[in-house]
C-alpha positions in Angstrom: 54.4 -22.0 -29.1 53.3 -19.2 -26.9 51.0 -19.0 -24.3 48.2 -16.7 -23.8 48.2 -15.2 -20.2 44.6 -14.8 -20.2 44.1 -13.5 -16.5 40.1 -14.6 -15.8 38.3 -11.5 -13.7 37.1 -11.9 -10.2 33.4 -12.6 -11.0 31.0 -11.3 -8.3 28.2 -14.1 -8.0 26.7 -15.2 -4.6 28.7 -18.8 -5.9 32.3 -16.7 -6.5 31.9 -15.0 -2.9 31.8 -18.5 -0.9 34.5 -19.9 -2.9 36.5 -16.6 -1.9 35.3 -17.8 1.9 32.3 -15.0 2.0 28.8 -16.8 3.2 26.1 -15.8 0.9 23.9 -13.2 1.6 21.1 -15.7 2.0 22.9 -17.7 4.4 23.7 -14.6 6.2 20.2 -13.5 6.8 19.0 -17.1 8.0 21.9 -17.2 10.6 20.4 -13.7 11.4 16.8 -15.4 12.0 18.6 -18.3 14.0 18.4 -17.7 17.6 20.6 -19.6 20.1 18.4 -22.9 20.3 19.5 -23.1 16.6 15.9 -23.2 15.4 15.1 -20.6 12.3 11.7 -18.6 12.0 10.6 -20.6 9.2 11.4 -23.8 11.5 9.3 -21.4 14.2 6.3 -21.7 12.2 6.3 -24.9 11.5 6.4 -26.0 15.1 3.6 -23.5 16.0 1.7 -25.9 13.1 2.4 -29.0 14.2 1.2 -27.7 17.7 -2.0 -27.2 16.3 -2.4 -30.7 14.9 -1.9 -29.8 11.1 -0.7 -32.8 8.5 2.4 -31.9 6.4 -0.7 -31.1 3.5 -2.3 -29.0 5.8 1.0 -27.5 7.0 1.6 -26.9 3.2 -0.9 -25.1 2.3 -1.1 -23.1 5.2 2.8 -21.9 4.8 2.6 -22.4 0.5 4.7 -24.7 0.4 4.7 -28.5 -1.3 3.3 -31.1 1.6 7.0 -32.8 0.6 8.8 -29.5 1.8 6.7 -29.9 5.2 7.8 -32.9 5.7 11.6 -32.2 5.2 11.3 -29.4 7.7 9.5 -31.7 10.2 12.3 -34.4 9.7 14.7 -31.9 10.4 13.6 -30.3 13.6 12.9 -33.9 14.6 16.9 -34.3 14.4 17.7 -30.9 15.9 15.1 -31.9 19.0 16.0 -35.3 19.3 13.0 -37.1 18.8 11.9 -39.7 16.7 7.9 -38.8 16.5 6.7 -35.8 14.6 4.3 -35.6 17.2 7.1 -35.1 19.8 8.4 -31.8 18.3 6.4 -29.2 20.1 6.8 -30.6 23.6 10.9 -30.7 22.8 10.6 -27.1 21.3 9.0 -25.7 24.5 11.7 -28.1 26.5 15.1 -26.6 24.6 13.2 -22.6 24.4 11.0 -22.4 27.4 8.4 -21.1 24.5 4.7 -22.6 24.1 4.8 -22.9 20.1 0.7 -21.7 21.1 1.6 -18.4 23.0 1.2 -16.6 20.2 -1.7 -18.4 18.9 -3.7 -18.2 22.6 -3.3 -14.4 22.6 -4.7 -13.2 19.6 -7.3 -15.8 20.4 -7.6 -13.5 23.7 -7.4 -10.3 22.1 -10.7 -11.4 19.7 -12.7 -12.4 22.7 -11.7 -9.3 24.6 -9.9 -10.4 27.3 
């Protein structure tokens, strides 16, 4: 009997890459949006939200996402923060980044009243 030596081709998929030990571009550009509190813009957003008293519907349909998806990103910046009430998240945030997740909010607020 003989063998075929069928040599099979580097493929060049996102999925081929990380098996070769290359992150995938996507996971390259979140690390890129990751500052050094580990939290991600999207994550960003989601706090400023929560700041402003939005359910994980509300948050959903402000951001486009499913209110499910809200919640997942809630439960995890409830891990990253360290607290155990959703309602906890924006006082940790400002804690671990010295940021109000309202700064932004306040001044366009100021800016459209003229001050």
């Amino acid at each position: 009997m003989r063998r075929s030596s069928v040599v099979s081709p580097i493929r060049d998929t996102p999925f081929d890459r990380c098996e070769r030990g290359a992150a995938p571009p996507s996971l390259v550009r979140m690390e890129a949006l990751r500052d050094s509190s580990g939290i991600t813009a999207r994550q960003r957003e989601i706090v400023e939200l929560i700041a402003q008293g939005l359910s994980n519907d509300e948050v959903g349909v402000v951001l486009g996402i499913s209110p499910r998806t809200a919640k997942a990103h809630s439960d995890v910046l409830r891990q990253k923060l360290g607290v155990p009430r959703r309602r906890q998240i924006p006082v940790a945030f400002r804690l671990l980044t010295g940021e109000d997740p309202l700064a932004s909010r306040l001044e366009s607020a100021r800016a459209d009243n003229g001050g």
